[in-house]
N, CA, C and O atoms as a Tripos MOL2 file, in Angstrom:
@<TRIPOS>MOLECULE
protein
  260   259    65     0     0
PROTEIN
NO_CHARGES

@<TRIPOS>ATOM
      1 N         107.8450   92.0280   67.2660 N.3       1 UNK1
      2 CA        108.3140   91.1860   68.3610 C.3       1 UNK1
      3 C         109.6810   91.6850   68.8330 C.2       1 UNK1
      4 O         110.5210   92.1990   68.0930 O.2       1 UNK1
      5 N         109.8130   91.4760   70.1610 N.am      2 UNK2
      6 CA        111.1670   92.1810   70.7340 C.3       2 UNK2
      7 C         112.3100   90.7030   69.7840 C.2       2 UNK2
      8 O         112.0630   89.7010   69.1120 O.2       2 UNK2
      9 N         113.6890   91.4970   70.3470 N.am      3 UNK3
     10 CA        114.8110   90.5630   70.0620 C.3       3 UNK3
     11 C         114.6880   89.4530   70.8600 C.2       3 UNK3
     12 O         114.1880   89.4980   71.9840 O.2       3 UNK3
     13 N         115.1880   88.2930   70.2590 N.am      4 UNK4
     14 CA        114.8390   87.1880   71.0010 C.3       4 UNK4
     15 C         116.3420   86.6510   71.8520 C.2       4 UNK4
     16 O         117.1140   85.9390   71.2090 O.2       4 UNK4
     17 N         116.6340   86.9640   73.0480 N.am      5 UNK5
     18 CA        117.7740   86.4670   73.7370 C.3       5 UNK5
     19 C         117.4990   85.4480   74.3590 C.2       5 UNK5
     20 O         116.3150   85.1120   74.3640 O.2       5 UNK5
     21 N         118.6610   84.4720   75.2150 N.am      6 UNK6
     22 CA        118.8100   83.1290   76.4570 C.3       6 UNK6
     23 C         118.1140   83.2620   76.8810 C.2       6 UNK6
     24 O         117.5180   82.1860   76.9400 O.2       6 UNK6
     25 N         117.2470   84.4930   77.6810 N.am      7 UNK7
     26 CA        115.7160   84.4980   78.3510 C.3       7 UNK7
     27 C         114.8680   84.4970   78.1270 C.2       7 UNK7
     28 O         113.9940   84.5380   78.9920 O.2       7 UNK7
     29 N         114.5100   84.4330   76.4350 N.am      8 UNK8
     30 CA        113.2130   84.0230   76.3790 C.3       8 UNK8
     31 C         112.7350   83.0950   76.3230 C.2       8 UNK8
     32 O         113.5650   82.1860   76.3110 O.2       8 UNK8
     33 N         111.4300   82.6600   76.2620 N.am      9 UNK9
     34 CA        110.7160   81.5730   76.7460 C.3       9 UNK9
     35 C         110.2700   81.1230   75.3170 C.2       9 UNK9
     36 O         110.2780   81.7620   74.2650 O.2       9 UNK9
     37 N         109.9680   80.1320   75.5200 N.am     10 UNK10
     38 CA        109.5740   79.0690   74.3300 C.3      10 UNK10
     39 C         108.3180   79.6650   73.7890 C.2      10 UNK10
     40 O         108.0280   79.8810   72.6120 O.2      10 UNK10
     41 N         107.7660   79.8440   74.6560 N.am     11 UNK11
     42 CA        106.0160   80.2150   74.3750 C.3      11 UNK11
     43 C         105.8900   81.7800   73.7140 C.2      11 UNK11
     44 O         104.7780   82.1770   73.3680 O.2      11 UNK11
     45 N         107.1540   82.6930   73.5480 N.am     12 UNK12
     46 CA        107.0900   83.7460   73.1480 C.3      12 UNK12
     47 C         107.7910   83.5470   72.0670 C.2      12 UNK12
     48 O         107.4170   84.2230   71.1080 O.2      12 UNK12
     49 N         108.8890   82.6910   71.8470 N.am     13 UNK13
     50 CA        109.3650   82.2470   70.5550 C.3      13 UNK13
     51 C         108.4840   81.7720   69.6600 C.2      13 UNK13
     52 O         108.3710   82.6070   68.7620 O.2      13 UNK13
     53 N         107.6300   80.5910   69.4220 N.am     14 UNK14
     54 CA        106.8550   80.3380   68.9220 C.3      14 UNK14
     55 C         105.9780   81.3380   68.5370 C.2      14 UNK14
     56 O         105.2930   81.0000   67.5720 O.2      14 UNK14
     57 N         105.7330   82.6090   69.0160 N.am     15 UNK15
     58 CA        104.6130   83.5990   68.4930 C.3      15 UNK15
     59 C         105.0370   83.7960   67.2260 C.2      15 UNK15
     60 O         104.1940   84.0310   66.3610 O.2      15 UNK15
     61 N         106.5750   83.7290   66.8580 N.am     16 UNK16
     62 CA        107.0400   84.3340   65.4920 C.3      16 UNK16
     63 C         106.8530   83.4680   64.4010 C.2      16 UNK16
     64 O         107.3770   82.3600   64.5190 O.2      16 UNK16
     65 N         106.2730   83.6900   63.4340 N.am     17 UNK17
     66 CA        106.2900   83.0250   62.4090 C.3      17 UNK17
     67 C         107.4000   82.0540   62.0210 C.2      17 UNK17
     68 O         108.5170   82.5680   62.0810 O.2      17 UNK17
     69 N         107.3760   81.0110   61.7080 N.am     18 UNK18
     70 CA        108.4040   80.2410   60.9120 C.3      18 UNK18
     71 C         108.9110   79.7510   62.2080 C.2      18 UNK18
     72 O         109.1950   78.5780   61.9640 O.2      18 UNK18
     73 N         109.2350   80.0210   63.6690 N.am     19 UNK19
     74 CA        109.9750   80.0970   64.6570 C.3      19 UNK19
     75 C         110.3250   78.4830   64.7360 C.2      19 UNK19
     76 O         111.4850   78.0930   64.6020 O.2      19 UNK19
     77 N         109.1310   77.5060   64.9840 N.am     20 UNK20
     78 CA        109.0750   76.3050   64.6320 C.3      20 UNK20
     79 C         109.7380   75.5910   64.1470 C.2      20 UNK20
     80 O         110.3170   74.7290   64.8080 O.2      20 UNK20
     81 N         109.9140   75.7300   62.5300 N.am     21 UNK21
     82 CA        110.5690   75.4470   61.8610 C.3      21 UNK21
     83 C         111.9640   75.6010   61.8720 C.2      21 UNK21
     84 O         112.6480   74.7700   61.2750 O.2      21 UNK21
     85 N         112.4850   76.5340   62.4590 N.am     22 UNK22
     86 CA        114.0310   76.7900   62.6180 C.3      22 UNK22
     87 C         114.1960   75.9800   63.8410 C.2      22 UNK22
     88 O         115.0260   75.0740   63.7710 O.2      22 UNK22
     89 N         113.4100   76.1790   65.2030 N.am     23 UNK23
     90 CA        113.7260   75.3260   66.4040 C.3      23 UNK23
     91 C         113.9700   73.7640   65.9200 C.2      23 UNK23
     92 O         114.7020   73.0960   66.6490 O.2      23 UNK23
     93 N         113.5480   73.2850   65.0320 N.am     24 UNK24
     94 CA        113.1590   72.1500   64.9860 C.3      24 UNK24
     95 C         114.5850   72.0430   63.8240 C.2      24 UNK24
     96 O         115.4680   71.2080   64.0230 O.2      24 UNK24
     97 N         114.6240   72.8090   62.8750 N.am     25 UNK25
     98 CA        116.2560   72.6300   62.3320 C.3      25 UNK25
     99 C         117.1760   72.1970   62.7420 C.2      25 UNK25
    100 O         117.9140   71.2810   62.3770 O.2      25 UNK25
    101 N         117.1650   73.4300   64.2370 N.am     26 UNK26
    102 CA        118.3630   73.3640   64.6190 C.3      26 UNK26
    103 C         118.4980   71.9730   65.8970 C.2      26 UNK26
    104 O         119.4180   71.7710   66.6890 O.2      26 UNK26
    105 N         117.5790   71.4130   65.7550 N.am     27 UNK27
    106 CA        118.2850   70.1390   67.1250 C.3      27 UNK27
    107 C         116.5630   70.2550   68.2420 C.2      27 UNK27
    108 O         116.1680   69.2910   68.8970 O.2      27 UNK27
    109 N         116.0110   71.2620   68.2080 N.am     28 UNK28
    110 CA        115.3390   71.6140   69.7090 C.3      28 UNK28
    111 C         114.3590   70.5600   69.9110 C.2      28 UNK28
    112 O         113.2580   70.6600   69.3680 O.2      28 UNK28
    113 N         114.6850   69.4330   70.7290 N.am     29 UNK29
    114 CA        113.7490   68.0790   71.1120 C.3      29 UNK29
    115 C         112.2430   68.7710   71.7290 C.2      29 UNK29
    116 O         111.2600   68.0370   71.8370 O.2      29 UNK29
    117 N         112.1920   69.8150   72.0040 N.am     30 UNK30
    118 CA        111.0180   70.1520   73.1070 C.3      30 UNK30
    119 C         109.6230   70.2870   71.9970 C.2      30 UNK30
    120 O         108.5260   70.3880   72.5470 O.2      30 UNK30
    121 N         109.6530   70.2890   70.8070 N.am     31 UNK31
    122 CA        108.5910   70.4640   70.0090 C.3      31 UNK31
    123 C         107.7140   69.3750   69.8760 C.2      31 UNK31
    124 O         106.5060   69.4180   69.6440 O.2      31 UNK31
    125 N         108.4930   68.3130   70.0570 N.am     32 UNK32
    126 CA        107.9110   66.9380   69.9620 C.3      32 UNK32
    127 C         106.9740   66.5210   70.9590 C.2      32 UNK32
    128 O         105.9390   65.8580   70.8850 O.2      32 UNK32
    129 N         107.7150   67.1850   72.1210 N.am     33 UNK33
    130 CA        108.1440   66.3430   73.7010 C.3      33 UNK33
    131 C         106.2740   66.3480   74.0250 C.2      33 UNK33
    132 O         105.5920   67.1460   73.3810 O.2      33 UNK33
    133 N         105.7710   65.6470   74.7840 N.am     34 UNK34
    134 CA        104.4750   65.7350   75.1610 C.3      34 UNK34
    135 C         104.2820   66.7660   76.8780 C.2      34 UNK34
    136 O         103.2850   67.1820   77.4680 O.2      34 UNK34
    137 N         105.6190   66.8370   77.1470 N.am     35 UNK35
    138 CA        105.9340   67.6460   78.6640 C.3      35 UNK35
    139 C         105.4690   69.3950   78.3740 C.2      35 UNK35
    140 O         104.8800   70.2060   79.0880 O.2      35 UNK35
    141 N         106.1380   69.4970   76.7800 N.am     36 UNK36
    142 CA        106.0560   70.9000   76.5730 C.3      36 UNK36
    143 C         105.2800   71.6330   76.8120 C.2      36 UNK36
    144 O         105.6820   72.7200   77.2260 O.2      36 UNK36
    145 N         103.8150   71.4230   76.6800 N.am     37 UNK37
    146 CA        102.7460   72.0660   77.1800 C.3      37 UNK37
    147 C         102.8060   72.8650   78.1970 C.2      37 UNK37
    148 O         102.5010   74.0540   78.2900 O.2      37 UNK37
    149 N         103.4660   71.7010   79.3980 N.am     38 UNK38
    150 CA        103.0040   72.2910   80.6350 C.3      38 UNK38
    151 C         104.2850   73.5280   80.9400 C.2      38 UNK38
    152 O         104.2980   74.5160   81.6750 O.2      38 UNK38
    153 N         105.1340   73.0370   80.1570 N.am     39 UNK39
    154 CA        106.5140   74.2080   80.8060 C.3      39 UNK39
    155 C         106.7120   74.8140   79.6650 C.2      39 UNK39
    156 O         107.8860   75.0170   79.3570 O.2      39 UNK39
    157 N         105.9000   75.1540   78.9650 N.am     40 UNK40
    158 CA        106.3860   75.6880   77.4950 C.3      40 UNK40
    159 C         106.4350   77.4860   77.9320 C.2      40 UNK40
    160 O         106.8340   78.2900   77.0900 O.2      40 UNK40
    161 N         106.1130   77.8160   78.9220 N.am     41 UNK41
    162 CA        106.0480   79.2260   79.6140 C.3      41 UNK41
    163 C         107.0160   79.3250   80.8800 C.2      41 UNK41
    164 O         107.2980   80.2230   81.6730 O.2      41 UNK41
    165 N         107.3530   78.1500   80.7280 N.am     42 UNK42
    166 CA        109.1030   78.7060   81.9720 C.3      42 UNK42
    167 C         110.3160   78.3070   81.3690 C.2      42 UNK42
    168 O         111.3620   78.4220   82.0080 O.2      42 UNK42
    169 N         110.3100   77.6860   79.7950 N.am     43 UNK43
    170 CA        111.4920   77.0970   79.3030 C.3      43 UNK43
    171 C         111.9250   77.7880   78.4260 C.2      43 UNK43
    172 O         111.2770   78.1340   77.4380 O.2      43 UNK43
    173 N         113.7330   78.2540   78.7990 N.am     44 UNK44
    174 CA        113.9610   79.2040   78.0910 C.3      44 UNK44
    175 C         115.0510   79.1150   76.8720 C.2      44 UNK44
    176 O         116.0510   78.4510   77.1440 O.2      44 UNK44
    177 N         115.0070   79.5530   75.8840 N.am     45 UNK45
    178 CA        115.9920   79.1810   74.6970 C.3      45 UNK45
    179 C         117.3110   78.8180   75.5090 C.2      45 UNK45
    180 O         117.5140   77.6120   75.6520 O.2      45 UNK45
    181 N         118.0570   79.5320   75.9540 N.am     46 UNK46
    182 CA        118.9220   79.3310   76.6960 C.3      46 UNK46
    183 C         119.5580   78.2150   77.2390 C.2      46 UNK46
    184 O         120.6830   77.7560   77.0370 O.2      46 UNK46
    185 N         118.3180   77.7300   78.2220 N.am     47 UNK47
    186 CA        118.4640   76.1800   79.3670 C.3      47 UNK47
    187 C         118.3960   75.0670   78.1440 C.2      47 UNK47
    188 O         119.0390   74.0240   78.0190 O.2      47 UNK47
    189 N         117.5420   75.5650   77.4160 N.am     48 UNK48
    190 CA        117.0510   74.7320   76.4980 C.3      48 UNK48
    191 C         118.5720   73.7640   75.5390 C.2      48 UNK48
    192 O         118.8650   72.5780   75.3890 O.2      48 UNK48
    193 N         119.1610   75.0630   75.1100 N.am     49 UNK49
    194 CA        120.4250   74.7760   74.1050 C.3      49 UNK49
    195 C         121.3270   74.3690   75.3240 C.2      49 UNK49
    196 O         122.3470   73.8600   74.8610 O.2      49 UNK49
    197 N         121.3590   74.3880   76.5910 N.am     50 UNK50
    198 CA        122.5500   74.2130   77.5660 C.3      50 UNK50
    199 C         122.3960   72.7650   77.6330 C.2      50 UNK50
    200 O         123.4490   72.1460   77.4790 O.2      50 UNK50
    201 N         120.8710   71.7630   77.9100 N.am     51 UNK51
    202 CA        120.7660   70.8530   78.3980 C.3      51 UNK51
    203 C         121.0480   70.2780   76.9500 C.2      51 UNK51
    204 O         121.6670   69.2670   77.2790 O.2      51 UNK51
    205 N         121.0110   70.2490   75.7080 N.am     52 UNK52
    206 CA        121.0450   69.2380   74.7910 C.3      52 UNK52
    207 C         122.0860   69.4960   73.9430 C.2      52 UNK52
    208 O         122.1160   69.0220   72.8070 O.2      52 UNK52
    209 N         123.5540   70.7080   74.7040 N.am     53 UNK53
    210 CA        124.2680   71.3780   73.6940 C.3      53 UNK53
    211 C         124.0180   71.7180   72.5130 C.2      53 UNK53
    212 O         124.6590   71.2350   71.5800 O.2      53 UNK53
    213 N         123.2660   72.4050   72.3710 N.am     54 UNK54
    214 CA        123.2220   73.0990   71.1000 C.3      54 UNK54
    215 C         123.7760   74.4070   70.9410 C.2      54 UNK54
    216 O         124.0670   75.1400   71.8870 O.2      54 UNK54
    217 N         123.9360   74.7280   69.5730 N.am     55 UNK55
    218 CA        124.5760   75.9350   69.4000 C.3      55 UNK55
    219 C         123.4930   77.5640   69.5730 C.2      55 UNK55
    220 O         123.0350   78.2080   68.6290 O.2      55 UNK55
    221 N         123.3750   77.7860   70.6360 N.am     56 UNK56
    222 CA        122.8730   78.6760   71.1230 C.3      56 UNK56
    223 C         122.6110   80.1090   70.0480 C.2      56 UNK56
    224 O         121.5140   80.5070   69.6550 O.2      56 UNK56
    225 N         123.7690   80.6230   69.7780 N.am     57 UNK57
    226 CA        124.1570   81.4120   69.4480 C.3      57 UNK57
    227 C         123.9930   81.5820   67.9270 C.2      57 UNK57
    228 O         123.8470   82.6490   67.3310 O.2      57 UNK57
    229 N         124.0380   80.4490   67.4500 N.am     58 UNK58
    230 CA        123.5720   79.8270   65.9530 C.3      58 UNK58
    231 C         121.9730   80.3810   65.7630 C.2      58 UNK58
    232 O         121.5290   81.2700   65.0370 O.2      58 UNK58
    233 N         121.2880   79.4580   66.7460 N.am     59 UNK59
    234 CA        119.5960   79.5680   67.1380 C.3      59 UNK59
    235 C         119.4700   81.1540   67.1590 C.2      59 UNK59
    236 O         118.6930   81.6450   66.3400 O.2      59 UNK59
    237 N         120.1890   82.0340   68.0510 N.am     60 UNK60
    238 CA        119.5100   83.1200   68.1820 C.3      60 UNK60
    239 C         119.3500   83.9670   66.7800 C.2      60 UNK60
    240 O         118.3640   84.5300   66.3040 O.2      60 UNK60
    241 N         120.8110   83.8310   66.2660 N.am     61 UNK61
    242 CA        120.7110   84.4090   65.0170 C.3      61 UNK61
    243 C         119.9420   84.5150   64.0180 C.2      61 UNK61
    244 O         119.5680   85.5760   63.5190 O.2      61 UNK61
    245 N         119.5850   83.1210   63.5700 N.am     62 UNK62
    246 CA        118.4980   82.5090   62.7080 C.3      62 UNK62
    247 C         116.8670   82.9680   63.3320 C.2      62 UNK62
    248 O         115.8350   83.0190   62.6640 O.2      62 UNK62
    249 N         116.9790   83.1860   64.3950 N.am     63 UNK63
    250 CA        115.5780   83.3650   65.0170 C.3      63 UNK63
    251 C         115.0320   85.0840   64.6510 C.2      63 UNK63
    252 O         113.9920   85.6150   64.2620 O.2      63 UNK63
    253 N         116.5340   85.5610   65.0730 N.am     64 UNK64
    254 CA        116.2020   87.1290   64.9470 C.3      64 UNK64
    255 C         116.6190   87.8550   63.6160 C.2      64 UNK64
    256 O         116.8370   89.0660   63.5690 O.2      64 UNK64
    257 N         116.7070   87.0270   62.5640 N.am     65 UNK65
    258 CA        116.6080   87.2510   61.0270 C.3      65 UNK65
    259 C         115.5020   88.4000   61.2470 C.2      65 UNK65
    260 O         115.0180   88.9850   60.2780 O.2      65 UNK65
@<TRIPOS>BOND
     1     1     2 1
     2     2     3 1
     3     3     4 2
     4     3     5 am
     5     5     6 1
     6     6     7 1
     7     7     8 2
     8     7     9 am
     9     9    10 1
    10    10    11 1
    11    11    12 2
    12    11    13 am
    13    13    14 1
    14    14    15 1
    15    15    16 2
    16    15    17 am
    17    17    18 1
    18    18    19 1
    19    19    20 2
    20    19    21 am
    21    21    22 1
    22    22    23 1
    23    23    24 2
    24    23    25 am
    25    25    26 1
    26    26    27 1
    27    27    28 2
    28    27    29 am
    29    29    30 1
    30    30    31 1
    31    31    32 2
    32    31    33 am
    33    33    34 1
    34    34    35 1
    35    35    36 2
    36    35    37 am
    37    37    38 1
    38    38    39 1
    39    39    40 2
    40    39    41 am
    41    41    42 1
    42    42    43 1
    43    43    44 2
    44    43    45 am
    45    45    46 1
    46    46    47 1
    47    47    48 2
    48    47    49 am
    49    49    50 1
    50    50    51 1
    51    51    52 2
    52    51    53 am
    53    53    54 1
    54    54    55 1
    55    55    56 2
    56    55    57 am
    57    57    58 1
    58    58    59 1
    59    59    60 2
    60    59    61 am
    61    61    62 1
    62    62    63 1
    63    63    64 2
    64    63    65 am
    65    65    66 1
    66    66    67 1
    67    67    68 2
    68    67    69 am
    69    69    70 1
    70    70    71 1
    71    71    72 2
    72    71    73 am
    73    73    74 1
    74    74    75 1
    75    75    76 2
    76    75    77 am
    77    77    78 1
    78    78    79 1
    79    79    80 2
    80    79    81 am
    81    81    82 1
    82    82    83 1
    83    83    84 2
    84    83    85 am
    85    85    86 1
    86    86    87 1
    87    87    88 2
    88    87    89 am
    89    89    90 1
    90    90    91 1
    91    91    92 2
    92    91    93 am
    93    93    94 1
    94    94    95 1
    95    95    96 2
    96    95    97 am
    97    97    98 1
    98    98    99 1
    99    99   100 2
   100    99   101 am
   101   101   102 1
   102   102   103 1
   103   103   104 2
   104   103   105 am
   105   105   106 1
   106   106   107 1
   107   107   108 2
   108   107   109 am
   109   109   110 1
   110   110   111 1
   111   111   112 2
   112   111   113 am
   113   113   114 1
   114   114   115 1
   115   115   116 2
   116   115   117 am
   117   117   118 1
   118   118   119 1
   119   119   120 2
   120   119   121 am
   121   121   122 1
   122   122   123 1
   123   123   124 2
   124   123   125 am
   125   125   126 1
   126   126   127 1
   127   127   128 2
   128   127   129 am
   129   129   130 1
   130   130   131 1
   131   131   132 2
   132   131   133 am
   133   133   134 1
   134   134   135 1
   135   135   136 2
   136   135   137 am
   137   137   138 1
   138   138   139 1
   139   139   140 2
   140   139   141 am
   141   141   142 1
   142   142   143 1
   143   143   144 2
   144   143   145 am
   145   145   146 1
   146   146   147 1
   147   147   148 2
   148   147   149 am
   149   149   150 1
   150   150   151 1
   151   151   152 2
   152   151   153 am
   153   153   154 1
   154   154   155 1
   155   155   156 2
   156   155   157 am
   157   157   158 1
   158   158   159 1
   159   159   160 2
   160   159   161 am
   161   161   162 1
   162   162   163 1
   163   163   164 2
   164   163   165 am
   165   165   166 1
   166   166   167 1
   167   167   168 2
   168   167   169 am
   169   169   170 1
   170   170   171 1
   171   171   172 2
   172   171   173 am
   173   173   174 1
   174   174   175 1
   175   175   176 2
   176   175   177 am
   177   177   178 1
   178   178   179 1
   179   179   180 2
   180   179   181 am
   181   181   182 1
   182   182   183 1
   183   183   184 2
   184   183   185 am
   185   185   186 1
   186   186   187 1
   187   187   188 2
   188   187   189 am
   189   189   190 1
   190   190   191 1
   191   191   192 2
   192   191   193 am
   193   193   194 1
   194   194   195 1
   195   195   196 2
   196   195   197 am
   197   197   198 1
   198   198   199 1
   199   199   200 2
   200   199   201 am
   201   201   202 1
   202   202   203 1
   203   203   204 2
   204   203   205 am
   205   205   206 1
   206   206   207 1
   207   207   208 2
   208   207   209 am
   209   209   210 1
   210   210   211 1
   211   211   212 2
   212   211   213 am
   213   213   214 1
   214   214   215 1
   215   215   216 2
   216   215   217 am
   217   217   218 1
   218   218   219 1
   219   219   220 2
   220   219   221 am
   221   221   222 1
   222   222   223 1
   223   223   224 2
   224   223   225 am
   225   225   226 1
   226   226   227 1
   227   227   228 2
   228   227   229 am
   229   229   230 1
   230   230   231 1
   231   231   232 2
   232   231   233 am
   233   233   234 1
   234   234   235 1
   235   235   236 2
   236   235   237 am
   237   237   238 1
   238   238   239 1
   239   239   240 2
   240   239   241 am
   241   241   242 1
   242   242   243 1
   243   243   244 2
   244   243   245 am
   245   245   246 1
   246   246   247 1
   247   247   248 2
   248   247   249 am
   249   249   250 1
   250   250   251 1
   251   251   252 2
   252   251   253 am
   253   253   254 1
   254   254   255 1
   255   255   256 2
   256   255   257 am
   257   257   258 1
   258   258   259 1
   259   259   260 2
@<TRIPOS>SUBSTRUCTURE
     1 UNK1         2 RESIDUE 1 A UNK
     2 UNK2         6 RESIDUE 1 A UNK
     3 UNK3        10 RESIDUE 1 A UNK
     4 UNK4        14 RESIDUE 1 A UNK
     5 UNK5        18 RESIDUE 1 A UNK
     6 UNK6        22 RESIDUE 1 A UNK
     7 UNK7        26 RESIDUE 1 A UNK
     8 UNK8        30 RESIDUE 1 A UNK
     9 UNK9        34 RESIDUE 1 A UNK
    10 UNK10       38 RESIDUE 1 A UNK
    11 UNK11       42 RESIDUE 1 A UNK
    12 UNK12       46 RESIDUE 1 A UNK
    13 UNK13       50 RESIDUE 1 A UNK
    14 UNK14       54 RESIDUE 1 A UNK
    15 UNK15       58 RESIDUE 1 A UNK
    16 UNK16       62 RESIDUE 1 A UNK
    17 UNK17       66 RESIDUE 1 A UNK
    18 UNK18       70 RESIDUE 1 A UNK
    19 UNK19       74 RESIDUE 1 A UNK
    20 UNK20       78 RESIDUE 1 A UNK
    21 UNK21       82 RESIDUE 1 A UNK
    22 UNK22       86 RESIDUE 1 A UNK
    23 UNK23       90 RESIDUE 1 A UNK
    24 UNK24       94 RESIDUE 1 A UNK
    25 UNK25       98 RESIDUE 1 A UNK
    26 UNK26      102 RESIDUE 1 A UNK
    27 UNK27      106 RESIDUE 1 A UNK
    28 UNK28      110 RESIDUE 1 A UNK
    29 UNK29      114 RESIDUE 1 A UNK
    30 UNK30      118 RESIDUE 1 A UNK
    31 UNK31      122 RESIDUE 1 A UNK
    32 UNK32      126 RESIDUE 1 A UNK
    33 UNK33      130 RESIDUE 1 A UNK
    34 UNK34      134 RESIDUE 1 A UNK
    35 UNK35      138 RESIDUE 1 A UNK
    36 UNK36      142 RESIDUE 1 A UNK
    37 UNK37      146 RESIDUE 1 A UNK
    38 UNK38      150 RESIDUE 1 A UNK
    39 UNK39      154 RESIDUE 1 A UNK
    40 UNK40      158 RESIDUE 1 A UNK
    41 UNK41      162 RESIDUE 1 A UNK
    42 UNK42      166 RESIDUE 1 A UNK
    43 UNK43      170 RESIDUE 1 A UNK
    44 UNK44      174 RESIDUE 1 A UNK
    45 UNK45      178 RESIDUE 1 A UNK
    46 UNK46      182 RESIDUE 1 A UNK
    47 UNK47      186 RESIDUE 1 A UNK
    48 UNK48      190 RESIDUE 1 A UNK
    49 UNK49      194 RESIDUE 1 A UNK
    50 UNK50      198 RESIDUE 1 A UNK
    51 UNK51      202 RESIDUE 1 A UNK
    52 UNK52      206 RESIDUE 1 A UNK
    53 UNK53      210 RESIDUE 1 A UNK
    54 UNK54      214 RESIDUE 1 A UNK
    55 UNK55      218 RESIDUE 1 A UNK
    56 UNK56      222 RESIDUE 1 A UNK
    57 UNK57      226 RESIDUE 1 A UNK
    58 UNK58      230 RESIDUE 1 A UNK
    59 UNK59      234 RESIDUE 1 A UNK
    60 UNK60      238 RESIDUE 1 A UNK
    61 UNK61      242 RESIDUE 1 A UNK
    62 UNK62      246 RESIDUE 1 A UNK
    63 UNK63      250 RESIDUE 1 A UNK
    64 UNK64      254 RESIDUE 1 A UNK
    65 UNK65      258 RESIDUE 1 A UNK
């Protein structure tokens, strides 16, 4: 899997193993959400950590272990 930066999309995050589990560590409401479905392919780590402040930068790290 490529490196995972602010532009990627939810739906390509999730391909990675465990990915889930860390989103969901770190704060990310969208796993729950029943909306996700439909935008789970235009929503991007990025917007994602901007709209609910999260630590962005934290997430990427842990992601790209």
């Amino acid at each position: 899997m490529a490196k995972i930066t602010k532009t990627t999309t939810l739906e390509k995050i999730l391909e990675k193993k465990s990915a889930d589990e860390i989103l969901e560590k770190n704060g990310v409401p969208c796993l729950s959400c029943p909306m996700m479905q439909f935008e789970i392919d235009k929503l991007k780590i990025g917007d994602v950590c901007k709209m609910y402040g999260l630590n962005l930068e934290k997430i990427l790290k842990e992601l790209n272990k």
